[in-house]
N, C-alpha and C positions, 0 to 999 in steps of 0.2 A: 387771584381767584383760583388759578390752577393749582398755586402750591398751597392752599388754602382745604383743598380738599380731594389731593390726590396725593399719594407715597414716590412719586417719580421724580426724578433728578431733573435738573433745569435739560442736561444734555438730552436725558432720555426724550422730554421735551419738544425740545429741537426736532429728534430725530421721527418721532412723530408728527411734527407739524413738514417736515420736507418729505414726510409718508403721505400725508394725505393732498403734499402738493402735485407731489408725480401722477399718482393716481385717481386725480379728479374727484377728491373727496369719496374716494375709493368708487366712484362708480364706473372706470373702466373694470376695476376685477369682476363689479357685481355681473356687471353683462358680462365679460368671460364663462362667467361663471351660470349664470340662465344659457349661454351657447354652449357651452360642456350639456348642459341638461336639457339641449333640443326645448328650450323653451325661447323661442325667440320674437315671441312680443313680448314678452317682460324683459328680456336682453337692450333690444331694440330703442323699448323705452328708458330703459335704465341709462343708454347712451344719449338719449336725446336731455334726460335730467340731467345730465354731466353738462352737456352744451350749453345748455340755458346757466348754467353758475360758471361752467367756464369756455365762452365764445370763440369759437374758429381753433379748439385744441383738435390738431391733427390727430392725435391717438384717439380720438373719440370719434373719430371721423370713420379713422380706418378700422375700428373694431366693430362700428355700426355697420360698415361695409361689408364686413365679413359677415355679420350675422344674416346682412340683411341674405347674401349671396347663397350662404347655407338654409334660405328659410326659401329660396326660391324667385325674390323678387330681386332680379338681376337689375331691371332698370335703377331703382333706387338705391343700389348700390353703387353702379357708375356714376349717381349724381354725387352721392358721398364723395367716391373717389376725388370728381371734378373738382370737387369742394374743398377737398384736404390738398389738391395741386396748388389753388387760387392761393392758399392758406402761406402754403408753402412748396413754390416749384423747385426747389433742390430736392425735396424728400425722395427719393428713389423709390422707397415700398410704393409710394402710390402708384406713379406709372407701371412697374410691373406688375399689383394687385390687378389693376386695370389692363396691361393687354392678355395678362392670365382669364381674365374674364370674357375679353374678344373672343379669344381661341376656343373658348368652353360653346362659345356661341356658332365657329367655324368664320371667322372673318380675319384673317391672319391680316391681311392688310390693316384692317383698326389697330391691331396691336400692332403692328409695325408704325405707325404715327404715333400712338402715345407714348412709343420709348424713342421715335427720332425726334420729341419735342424735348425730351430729358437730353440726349444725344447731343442737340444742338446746345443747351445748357453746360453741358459737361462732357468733353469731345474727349477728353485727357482721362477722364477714369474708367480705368482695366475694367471696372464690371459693368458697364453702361456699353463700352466698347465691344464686350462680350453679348451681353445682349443684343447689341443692334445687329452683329453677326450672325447674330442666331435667329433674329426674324429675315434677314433675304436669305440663309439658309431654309430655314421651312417653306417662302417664297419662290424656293429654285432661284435664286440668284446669287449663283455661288460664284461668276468671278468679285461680285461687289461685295460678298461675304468673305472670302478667301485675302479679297484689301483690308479689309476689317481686322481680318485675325493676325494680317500680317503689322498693323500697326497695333493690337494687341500685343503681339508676341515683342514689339518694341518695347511697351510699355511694362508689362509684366512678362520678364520670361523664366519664373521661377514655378509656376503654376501647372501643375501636369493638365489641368482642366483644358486650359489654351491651346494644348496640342493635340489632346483628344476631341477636341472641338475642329480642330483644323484635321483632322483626322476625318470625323466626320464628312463636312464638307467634301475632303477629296474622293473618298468613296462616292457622294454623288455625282463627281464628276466624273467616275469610273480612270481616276489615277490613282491605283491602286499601289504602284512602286512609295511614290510620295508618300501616299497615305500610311503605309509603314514605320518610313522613317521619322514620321509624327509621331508615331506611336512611341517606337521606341525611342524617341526623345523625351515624350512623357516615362517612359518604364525607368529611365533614367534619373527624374526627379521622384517618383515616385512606384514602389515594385509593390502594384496592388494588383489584385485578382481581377476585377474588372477591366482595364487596361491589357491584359493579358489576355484576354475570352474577345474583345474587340482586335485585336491584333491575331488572332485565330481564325478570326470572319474573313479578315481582308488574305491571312493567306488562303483559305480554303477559296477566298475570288481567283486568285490566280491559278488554281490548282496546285500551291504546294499542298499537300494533305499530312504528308507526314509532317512538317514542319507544323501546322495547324495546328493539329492533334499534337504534338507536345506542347503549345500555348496553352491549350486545355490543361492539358496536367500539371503545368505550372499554376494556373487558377487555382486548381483544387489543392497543389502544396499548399500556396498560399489563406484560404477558405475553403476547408474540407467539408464544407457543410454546402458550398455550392453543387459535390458530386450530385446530391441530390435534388438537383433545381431542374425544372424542366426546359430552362436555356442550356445548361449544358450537357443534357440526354439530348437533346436534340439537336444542337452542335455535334454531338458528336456521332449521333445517328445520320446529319448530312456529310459527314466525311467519310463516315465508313461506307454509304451511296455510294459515294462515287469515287471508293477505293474496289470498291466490286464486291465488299466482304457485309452479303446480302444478308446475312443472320446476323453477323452484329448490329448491321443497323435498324433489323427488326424488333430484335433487344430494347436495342436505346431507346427506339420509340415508343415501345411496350409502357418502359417504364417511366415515359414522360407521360405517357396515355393517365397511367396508376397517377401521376401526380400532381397532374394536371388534367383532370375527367374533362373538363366542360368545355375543352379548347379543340373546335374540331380542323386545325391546321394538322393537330399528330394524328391524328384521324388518315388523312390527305397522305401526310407524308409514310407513313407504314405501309398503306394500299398502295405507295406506287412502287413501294417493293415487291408488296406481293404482284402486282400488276409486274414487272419486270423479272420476277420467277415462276413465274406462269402458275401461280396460285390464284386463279380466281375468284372462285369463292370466297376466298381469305377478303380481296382487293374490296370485292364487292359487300363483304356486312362493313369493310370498314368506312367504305361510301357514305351506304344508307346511316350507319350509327353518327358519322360527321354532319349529316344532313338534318338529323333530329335533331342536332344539338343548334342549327342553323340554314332553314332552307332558303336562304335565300346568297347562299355560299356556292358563287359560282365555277369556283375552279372543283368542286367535288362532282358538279353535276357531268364538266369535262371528263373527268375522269374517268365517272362511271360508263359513260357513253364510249369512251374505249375501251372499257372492259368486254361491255356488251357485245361491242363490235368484236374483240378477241373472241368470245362467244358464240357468234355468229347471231345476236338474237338483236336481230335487225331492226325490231317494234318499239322495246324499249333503248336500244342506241339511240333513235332518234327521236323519241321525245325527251329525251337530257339534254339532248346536243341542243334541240329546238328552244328547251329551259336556258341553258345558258347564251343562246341568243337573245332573249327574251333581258335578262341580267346586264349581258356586254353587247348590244347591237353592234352589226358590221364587224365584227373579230372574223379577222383572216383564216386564223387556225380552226376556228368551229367551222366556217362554210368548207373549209379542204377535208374535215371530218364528215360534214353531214353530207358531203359528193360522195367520199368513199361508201358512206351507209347506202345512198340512193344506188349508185352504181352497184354493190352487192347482193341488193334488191329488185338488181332487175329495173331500174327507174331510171334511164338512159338521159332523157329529154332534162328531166328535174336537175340531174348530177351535173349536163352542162354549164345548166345554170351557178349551178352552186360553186364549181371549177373557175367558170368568170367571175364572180364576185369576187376569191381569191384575188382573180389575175388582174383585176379592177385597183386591189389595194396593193399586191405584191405583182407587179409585173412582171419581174424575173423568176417567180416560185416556178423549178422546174419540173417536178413532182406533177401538179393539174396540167402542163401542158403533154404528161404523160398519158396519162390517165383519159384526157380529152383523144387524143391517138388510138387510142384502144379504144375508146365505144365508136369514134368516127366510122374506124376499122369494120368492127362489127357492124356496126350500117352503113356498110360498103360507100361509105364516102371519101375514098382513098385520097381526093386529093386531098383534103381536111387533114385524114389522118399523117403524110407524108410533111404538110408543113408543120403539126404540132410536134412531131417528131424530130426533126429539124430545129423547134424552139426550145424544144426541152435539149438537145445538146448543146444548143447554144448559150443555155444558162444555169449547166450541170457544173461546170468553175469555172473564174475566168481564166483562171493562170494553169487550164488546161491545153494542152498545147493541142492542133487542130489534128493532129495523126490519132492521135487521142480519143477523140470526140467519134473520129468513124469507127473506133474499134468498138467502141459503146453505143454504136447503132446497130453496125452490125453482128452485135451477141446479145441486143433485146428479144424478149420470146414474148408468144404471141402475135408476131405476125408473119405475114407470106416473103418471101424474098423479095419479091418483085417491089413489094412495097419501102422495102431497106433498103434497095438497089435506089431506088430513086432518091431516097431521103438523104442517103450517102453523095449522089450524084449531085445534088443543089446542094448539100452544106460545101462539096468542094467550087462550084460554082462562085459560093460564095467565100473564100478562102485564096481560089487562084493558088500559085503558086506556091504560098505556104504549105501547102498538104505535102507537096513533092521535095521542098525544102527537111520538114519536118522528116 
């Protein structure tokens, strides 16, 4: 019948009848193709007419899945998934379509089951092994991820992925030296620009900055088109931070701003230059412009509140400071700000409070038990003020040595002698010997 009434060669034939077996009497392309065109009931359906002519085909499974996922119905996507496991549990795309869809949902642990059920299936292959790593990574369990990678890096050690992976990881563990030598073991297998810009982060952790900043520049030899990206303006507007060289990094973040409008992190990070070159005003539109872009972005509200405080405008300091309480309840560093606001304002009794809360979370912050000394002082509660004073040298360093400690009671200003003389007098009490040693 075919060659009956068609011009095509037996092969050609052939090669269309193994065409319409791959692709399900072509109705996987068709739903491709209704999900290319955001039309995903006809997509949807189009996979299920595939199913019904050919029963339990995982590609029909998993493309229903995907549309179903792009069309908003997550549930009946993860039944697909389930579906297309039962079908076939070696298939890898499923479980990771599937814990990709956990994550979207914020359940990391789910997706951490549906790739240790692939895991336990196939314990020996590099990219199962990679992923399982990579979920008690996201899960903070980096020594059980760091075993992972190391029987990774057994199995496959030709993969620069592997060691940017373990690289990773060690950054959260804040071993940082390691995390280098990761790195440049990947730059090793593989001298790409990304590899390069990660290996500029871990040094700018350690403070090398020049070293950093030439990683950067290595990036950009390698993808000159990253100069323009607003990870590396802003890379390298945090190095020149904290290189002290306050206009270029005003630059950088200028032009990360231009490149990136809608991200109010560069917003943040400009103003706390200008915040640290005593441009105010500057600090402060960059605040508020971060703030429209996102008010519910509580490290700008921080900021602004020290601006304020720089200022002296002591109203709106503390209603920021009070907002980012509001955001991050119980934050140390807000109550030691909103003490200093109250205390500047004249609000004695309140700042107490707010100095304990501190000392509630940070026991040793030496700083509020200063501060607590100075209003005691001023209301004439001298013994108060003599033992906060005494705490605050007590946990001004430790590996300050105790001769030390009195020379930095005795050159505090703001208070009477009489009041030093004692505080000197009990911190050597409590010292003995050491003082006169020292």
């Amino acid at each position: 019948m075919f060659n009956a009434s068609t011009y095509y060669s037996y092969g050609a034939f052939m090669t269309f009848q193994r065409q319409m077996k791959e692709t399900f009497s072509f109705r996987r392309l068709l739903a491709d193709l209704y999900l290319q065109l955001g039309q995903y009931e006809k997509g949807a359906a189009a996979a299920s007419r595939g199913l019904e002519k050919y029963p339990g085909a995982v590609e029909l499974y998993l493309k229903r899945a995907e549309i179903y996922a792009a069309w908003g119905r997550l549930h009946q996507a993860k039944e697909d998934l389930e579906l297309a496991i039962h079908q076939n549990p070696d298939e890898f795309r499923s479980y990771f379509e599937l814990a990709r869809l956990y994550r979207e949902e914020g359940s990391e642990e789910k997706a951490a089951e549906a790739i240790a059920k692939l895991y336990r299936r196939q314990p020996e292959s590099p990219l199962v092994c990679y992923w399982m790593a990579d979920c008690h990574y996201r899960m903070g369990q980096n020594e059980e991820a760091i075993r992972l990678n190391d029987k990774l890096l057994e199995l496959e050690n030709d993969d620069p992925a592997n060691y940017t992976q373990r690289a990773d990881i060690l950054i959260e563990s804040y071993d940082l030296p390691s995390a280098e030598k990761a790195l440049d073991d990947a730059l090793k297998l593989s001298d790409a620009s990304e590899i390069h810009n990660k290996k500029s982060y871990v040094l700018y952790l350690q403070g090398k900055n020049e070293e950093a900043l030439l990683e950067l520049q290595k990036a950009v030899s390698l993808d000159p088109e990253f100069e323009l990206h607003p990870t590396y303006l802003a890379a390298s507007g945090h190095i020149y931070k904290e290189m002290g060289m306050w206009d270029l990094a005003i630059d950088a973040y200028t032009k990360a701003i231009h490149a990136s409008p809608g991200n109010p992190r560069l917003y943040e990070f400009r103003a706390g230059c200008f915040y640290e070159t005593e441009q105010l005003d500057r600090g402060l539109s960059d605040c508020t412009a971060g703030l429209e872009l996102d008010a519910g972005y509580a490290g700008l509200y921080s900021l602004r509140s020290g601006i304020y405080l720089a200022m002296k405008d002591y109203a709106n300091a503390r209603m920021d400071v009070l907002k980012f309480l509001e955001l991050q309840p119980g934050h140390p560093g807000a109550y030691y700000r909103l003490g200093q606001i109250l205390y500047k304002d004249n609000e004695e009794d309140a700042a107490l409070e707010a100095f304990d809360q501190v000392l509630s979370a940070i026991p040793e912050h030496a700083e509020s038990y200063l501060y607590k000394a100075h209003i005691y002082f001023e209301q004439f509660e001298s013994e108060d003020a003599v033992q906060n004073i005494v705490n605050w040298s007590l946990h001004l360093d430790k590996e300050m040595p105790a001769a030390d400690k009195i020379k930095a009671i005795e050159t505090l200003d703001g208070f009477d002698e009489s009041v030093l003389d004692r505080a000197v007098e009990r911190l050597t009490g409590m010292y003995g010997h050491q003082i006169y040693l020292s």
